[in-house]
N, C-alpha and C positions, 0 to 999 in steps of 0.2 A: 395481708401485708406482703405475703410473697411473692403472689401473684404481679402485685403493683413492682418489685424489687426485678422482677424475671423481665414484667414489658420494657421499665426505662433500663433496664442494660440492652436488651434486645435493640430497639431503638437506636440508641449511643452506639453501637456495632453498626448498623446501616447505617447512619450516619455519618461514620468514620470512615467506613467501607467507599460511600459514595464522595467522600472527600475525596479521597486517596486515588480516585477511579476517575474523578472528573477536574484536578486539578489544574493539569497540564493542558485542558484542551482550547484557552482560550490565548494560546502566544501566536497563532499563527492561523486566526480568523482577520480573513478581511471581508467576507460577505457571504450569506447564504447563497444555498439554491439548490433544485431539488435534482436527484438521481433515482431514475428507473432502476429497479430491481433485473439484475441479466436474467435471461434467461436458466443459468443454473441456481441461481439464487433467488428463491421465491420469496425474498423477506419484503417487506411493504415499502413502499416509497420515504429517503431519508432524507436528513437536512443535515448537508455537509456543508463545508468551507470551501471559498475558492481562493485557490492558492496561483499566483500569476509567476512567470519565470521573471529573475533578477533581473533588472533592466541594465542593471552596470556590465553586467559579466555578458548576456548576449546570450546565454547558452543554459540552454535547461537541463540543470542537476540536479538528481535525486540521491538523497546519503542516508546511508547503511550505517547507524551508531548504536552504541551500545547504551543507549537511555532510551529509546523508544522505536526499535525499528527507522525506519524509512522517514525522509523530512526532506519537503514538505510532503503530508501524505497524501493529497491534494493534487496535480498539475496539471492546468490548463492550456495545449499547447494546438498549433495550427498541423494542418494535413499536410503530412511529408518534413518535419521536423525529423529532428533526433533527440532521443534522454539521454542524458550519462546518467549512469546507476556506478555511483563511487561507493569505496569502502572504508569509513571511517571507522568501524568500530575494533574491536579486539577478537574476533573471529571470522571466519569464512561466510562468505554469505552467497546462494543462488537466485538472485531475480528470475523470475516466472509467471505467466500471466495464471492468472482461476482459471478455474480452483483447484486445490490441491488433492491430489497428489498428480494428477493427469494432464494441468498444462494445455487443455483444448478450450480456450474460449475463443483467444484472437483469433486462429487460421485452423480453427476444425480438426486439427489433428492431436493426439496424446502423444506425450512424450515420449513414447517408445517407438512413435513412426515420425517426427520430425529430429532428433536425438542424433547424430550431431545433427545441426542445421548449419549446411555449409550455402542456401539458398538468402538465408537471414530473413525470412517472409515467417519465421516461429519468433511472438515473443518468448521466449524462451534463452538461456544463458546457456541450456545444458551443460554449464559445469558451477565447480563455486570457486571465486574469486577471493582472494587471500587478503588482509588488511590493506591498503593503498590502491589497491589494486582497480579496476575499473570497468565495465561492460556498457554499449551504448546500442540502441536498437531505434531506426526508424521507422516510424508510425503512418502508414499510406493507407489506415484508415480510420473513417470518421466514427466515434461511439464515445463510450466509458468503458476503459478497460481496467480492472481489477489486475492486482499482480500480487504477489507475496513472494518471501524466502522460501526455497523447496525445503531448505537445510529447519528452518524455523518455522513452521507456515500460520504462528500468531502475529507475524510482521506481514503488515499486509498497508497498500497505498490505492492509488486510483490516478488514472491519468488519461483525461478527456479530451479527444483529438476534435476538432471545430470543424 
């Protein structure tokens, strides 16, 4: 009888667990498609969402909130655009490309040798930006690049240059 008492709580917990973890992820699916594993990231091929920039505004913004990181986490944008990475939320946030803590996917170098980046060829913010506040980087090349908060680095997006 115990036994039976220990599996359906067990159960009921991952089941709660995967509520609570997979609630949110369906407000801002418009269609699958597959992403290659980077090369610092060995994990298997995954099925993300593709998120398209706002056709009203013109302008590809990615926001810093305090419910979930980065939104949309997704952005599909053309070669030689720009992101704005805005700061909605109630803390400092530094956009960065992966992985953390080192900042070398997009342009080969760590953040200790592009730091400032006065050339702007570093996705990289090298500082953190205060609530309102805003940071914009363009993109002159083609992939999927990974980025996260240096300050937070469980806030993490992706934004795929064509």
């Amino acid at each position: 009888m115990n036994k039976i008492i220990i599996v359906a709580v067990a159960l009921a917990v991952i089941g709660l667990g995967g509520y609570f973890l997979l609630k949110d992820r369906g407000a801002t699916v418009l269609a699958p498609v597959l992403i290659s594993p980077s090369p610092t990231s060995p994990s298997p091929t995954v099925l993300a969402p593709i998120i398209q920039k706002t056709p009203s505004s013109g302008q590809n913004i990615i926001t810093y909130t305090d419910t979930g990181g980065y939104s949309p986490p997704l952005l599909t944008i053309k070669k030689g655009e720009t992101v704005i990475f805005k700061n909605q939320s109630s803390r400092t946030m530094w956009p960065a490309s992966a992985a953390h803590p080192n900042h070398t996917v997009y342009n080969g170098t760590s953040l200790g040798q592009h730091c400032p980046d006065s050339s702007g060829s570093a996705f990289d913010a090298c500082r953190q930006f205060s609530p309102g506040q805003t940071w914009s980087f363009k993109f002159d090349k083609t992939g999927t690049w990974r980025y996260h908060d240096h300050l937070n680095p469980g806030s993490i997006g992706t934004v795929v240059v064509e």
